[in-house]
N, CA, C and O atoms as CSV, one atom per row, in Angstrom:
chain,resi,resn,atom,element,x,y,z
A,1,UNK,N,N,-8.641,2.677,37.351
A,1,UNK,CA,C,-8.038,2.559,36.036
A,1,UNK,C,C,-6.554,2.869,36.137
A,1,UNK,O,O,-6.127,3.850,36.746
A,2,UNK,N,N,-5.727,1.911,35.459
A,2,UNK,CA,C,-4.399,2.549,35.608
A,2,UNK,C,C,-4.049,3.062,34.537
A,2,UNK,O,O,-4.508,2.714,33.450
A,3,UNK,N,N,-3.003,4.155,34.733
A,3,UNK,CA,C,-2.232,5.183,33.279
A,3,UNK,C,C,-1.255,4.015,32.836
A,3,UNK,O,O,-0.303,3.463,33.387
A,4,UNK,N,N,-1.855,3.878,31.672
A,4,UNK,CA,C,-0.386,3.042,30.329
A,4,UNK,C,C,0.586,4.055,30.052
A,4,UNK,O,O,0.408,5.269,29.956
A,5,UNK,N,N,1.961,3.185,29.900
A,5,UNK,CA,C,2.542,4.080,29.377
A,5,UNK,C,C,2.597,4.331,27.812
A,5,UNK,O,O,1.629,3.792,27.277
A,6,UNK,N,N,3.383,4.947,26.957
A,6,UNK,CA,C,3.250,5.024,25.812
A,6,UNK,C,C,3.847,3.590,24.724
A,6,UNK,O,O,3.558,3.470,23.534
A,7,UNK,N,N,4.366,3.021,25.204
A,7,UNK,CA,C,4.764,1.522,24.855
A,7,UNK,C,C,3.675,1.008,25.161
A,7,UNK,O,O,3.193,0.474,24.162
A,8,UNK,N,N,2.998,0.892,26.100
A,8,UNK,CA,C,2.030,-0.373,26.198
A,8,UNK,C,C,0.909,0.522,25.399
A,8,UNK,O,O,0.061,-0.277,25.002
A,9,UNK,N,N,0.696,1.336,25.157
A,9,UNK,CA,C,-0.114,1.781,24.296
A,9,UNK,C,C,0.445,1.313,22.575
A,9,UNK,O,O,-0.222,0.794,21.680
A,10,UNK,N,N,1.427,1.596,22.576
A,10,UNK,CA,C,1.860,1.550,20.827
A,10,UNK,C,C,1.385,-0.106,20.297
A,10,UNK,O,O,0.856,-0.454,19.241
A,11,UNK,N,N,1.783,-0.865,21.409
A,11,UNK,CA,C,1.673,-2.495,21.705
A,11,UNK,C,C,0.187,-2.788,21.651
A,11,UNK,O,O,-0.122,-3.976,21.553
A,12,UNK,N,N,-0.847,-1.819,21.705
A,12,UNK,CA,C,-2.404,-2.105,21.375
A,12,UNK,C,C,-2.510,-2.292,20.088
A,12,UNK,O,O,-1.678,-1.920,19.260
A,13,UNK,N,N,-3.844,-3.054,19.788
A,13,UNK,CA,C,-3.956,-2.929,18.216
A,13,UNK,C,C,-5.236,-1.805,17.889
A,13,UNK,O,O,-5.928,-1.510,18.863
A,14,UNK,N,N,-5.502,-1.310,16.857
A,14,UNK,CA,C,-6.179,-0.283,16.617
A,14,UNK,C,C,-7.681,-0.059,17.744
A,14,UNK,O,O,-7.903,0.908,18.472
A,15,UNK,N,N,-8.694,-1.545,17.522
A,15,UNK,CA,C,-9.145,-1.929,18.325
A,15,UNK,C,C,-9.437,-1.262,19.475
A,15,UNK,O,O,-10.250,-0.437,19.893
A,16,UNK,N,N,-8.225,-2.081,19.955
A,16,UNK,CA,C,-8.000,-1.845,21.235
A,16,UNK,C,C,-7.735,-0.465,21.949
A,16,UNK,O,O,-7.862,-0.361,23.169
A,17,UNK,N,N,-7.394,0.499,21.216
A,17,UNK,CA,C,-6.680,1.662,21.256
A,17,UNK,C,C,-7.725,2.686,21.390
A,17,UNK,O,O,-7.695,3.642,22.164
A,18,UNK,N,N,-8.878,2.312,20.353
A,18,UNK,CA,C,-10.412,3.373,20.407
A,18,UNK,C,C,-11.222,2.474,21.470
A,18,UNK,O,O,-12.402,2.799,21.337
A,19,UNK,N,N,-11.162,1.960,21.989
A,19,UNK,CA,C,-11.776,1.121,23.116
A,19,UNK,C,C,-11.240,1.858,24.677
A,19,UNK,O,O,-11.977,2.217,25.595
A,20,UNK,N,N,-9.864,1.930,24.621
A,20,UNK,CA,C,-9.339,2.610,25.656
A,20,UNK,C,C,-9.561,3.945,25.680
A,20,UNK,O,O,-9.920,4.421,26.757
A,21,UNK,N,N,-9.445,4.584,24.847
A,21,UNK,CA,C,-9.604,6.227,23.949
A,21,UNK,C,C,-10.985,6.453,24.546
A,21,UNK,O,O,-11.138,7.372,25.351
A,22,UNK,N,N,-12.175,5.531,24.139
A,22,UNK,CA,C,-14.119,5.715,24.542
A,22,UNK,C,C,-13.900,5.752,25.978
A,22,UNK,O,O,-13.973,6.797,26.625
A,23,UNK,N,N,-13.600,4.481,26.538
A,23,UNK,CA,C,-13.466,4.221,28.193
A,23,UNK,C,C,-12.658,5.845,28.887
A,23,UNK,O,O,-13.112,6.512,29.816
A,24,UNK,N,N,-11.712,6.060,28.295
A,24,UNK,CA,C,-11.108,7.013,28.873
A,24,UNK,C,C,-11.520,8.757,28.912
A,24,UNK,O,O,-11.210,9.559,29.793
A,25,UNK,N,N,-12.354,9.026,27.591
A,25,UNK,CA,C,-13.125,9.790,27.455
A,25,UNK,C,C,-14.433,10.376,28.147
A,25,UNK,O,O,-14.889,11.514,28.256
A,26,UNK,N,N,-14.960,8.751,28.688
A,26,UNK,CA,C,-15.746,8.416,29.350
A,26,UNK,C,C,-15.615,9.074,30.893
A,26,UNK,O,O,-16.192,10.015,31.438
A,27,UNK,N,N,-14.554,8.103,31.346
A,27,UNK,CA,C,-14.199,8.525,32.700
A,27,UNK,C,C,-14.152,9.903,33.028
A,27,UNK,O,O,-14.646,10.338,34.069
A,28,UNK,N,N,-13.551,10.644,32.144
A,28,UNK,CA,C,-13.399,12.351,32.139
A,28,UNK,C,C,-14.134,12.974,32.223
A,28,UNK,O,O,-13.996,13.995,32.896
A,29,UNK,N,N,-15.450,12.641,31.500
A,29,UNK,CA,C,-16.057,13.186,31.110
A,29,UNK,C,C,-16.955,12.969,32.684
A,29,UNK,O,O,-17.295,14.096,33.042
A,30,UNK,N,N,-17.273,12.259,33.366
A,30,UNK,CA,C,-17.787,11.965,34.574
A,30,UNK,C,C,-16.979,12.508,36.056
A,30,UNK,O,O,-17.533,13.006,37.037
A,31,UNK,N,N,-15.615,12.258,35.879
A,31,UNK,CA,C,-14.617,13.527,36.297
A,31,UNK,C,C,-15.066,14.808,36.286
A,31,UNK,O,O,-15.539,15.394,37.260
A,32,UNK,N,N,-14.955,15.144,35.450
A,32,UNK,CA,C,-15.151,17.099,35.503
A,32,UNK,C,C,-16.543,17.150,35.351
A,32,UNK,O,O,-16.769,18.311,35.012
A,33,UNK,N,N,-17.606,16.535,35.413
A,33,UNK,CA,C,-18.786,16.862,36.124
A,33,UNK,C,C,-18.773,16.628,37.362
A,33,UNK,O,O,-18.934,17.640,38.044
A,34,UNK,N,N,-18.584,15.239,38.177
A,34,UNK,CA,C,-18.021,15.476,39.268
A,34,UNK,C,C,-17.508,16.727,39.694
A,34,UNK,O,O,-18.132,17.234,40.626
A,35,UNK,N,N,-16.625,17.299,39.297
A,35,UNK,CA,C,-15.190,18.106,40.024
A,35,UNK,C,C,-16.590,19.916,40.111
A,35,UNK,O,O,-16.478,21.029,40.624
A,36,UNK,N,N,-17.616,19.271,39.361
A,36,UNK,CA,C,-18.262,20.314,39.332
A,36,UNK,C,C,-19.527,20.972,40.252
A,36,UNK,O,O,-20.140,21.970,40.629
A,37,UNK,N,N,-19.394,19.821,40.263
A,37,UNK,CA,C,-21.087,19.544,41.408
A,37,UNK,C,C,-20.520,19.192,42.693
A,37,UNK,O,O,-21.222,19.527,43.647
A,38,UNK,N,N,-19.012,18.379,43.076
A,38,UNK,CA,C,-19.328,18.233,43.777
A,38,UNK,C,C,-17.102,18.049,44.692
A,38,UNK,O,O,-16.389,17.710,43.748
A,39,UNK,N,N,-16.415,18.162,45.721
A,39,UNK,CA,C,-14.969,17.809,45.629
A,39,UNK,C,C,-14.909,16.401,45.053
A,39,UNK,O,O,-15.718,15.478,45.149
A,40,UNK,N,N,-13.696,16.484,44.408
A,40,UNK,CA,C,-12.755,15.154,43.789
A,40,UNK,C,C,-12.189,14.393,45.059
A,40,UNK,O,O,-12.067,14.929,46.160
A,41,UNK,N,N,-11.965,13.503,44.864
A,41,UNK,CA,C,-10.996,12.941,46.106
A,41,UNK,C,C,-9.714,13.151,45.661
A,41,UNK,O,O,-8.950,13.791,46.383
A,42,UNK,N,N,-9.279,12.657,44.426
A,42,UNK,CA,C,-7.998,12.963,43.708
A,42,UNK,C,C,-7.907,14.057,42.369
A,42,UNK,O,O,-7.895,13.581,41.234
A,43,UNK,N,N,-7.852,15.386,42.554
A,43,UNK,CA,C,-8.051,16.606,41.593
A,43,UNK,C,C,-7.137,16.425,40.385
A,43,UNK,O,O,-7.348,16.889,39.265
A,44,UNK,N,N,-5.785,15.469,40.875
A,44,UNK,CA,C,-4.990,15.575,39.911
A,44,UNK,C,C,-5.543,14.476,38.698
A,44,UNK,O,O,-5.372,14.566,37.483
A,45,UNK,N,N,-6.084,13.680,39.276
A,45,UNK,CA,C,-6.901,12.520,38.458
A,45,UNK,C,C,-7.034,12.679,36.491
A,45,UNK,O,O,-6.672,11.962,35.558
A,46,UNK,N,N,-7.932,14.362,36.632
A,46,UNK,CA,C,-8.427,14.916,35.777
A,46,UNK,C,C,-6.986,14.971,33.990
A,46,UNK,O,O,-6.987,14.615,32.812
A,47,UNK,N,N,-5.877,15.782,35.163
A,47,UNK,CA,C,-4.937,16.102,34.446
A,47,UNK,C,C,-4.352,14.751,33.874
A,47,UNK,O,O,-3.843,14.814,32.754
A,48,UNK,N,N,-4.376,13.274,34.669
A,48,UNK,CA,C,-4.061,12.404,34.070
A,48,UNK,C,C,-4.498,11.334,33.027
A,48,UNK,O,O,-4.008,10.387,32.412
A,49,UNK,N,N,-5.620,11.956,33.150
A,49,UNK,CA,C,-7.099,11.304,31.847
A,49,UNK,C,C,-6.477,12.448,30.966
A,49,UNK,O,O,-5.437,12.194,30.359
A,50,UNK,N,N,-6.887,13.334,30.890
A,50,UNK,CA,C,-6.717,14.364,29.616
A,50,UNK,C,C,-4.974,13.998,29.111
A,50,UNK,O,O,-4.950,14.042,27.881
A,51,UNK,N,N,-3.816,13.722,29.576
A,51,UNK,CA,C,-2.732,13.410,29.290
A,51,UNK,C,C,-2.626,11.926,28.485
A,51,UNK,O,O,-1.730,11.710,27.669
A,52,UNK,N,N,-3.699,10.904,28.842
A,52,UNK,CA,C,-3.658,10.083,28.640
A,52,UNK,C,C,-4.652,9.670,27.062
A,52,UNK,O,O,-4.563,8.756,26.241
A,53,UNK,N,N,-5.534,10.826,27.200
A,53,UNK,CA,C,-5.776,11.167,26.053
A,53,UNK,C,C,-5.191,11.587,24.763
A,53,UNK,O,O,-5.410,11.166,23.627
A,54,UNK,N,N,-4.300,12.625,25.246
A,54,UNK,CA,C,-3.799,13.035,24.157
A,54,UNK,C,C,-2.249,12.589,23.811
A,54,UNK,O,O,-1.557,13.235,23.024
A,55,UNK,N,N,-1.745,11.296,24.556
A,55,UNK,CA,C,-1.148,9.952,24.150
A,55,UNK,C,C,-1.621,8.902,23.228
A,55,UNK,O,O,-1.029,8.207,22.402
A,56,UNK,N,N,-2.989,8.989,23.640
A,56,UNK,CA,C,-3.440,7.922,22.361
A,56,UNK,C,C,-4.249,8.610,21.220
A,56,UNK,O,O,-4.923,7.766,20.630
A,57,UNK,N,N,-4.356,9.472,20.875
A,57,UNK,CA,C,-4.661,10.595,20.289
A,57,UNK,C,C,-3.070,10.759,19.376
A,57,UNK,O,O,-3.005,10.653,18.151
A,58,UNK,N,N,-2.284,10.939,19.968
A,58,UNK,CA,C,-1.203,11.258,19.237
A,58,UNK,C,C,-0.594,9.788,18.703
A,58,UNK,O,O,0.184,9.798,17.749
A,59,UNK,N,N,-1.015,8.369,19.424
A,59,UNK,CA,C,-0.363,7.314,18.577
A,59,UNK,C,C,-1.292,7.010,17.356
A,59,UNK,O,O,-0.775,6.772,16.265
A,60,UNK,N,N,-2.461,7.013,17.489
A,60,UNK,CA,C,-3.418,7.188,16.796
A,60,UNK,C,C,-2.985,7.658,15.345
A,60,UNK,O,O,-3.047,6.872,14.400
A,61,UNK,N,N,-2.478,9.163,15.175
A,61,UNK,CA,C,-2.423,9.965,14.471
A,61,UNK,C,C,-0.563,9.225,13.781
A,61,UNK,O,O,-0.286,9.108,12.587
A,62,UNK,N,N,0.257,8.908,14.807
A,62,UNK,CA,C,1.461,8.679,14.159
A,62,UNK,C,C,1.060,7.399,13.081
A,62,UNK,O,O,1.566,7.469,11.961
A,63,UNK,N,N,0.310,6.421,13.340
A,63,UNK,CA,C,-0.213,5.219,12.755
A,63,UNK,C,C,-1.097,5.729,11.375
A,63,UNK,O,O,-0.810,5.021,10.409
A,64,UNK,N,N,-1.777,6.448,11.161
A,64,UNK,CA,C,-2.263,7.338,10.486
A,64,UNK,C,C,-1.390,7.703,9.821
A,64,UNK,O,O,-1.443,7.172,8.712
A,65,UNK,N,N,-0.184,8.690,9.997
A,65,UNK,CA,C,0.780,8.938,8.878
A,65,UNK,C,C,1.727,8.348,8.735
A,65,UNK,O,O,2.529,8.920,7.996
A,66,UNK,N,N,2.179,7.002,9.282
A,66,UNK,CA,C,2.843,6.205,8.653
A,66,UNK,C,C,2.310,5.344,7.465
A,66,UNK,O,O,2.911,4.946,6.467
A,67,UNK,N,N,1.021,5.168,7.849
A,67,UNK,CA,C,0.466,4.543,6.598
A,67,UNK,C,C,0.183,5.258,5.279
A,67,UNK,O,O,0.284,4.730,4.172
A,68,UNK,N,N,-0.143,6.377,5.494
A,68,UNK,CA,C,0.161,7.606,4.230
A,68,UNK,C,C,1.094,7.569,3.593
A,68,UNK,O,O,1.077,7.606,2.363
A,69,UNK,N,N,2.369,7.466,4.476
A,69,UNK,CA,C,3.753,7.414,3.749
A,69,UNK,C,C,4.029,6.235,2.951
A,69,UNK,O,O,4.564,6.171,1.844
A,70,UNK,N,N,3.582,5.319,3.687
A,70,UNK,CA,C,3.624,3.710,3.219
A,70,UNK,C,C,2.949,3.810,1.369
A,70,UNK,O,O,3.547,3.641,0.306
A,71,UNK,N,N,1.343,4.186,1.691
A,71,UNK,CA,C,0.863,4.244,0.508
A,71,UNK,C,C,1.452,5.541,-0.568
A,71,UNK,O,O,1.052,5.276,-1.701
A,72,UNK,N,N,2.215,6.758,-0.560
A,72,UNK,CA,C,3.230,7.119,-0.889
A,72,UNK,C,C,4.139,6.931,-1.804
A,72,UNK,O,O,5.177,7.593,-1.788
């Protein structure tokens, strides 16, 4: 899986955005059971799912209160 940056994220449509968000949740979540039972090959992996999370988590939320303001 590769890390988006925060542009090619903003450039998703909602869709698309909780689709990447599930998939990525996903992966993590299979990550740190892995990292638990058994070595990672790449440890830093972890830190870049959870970062990547809370990128689309946070565009998520800016889209969210722009439209508040909008209706406002």
């Amino acid at each position: 899986m590769s890390i988006t940056k925060a542009d090619e994220l903003r450039e998703m449509s909602e869709e698309q955005l909780a689709l990447t968000l599930k998939e990525t949740c996903d992966g993590y979540f299979k990550l740190k059971i892995q990292s638990q039972t058994e070595r990672l090959g790449a440890p830093s992996e972890l830190s870049k799912r959870r970062r990547l999370i809370a990128r689309i988590l946070t565009i998520q939320n800016e889209r969210v209160r722009a439209a508040d303001t909008v209706k406002a």
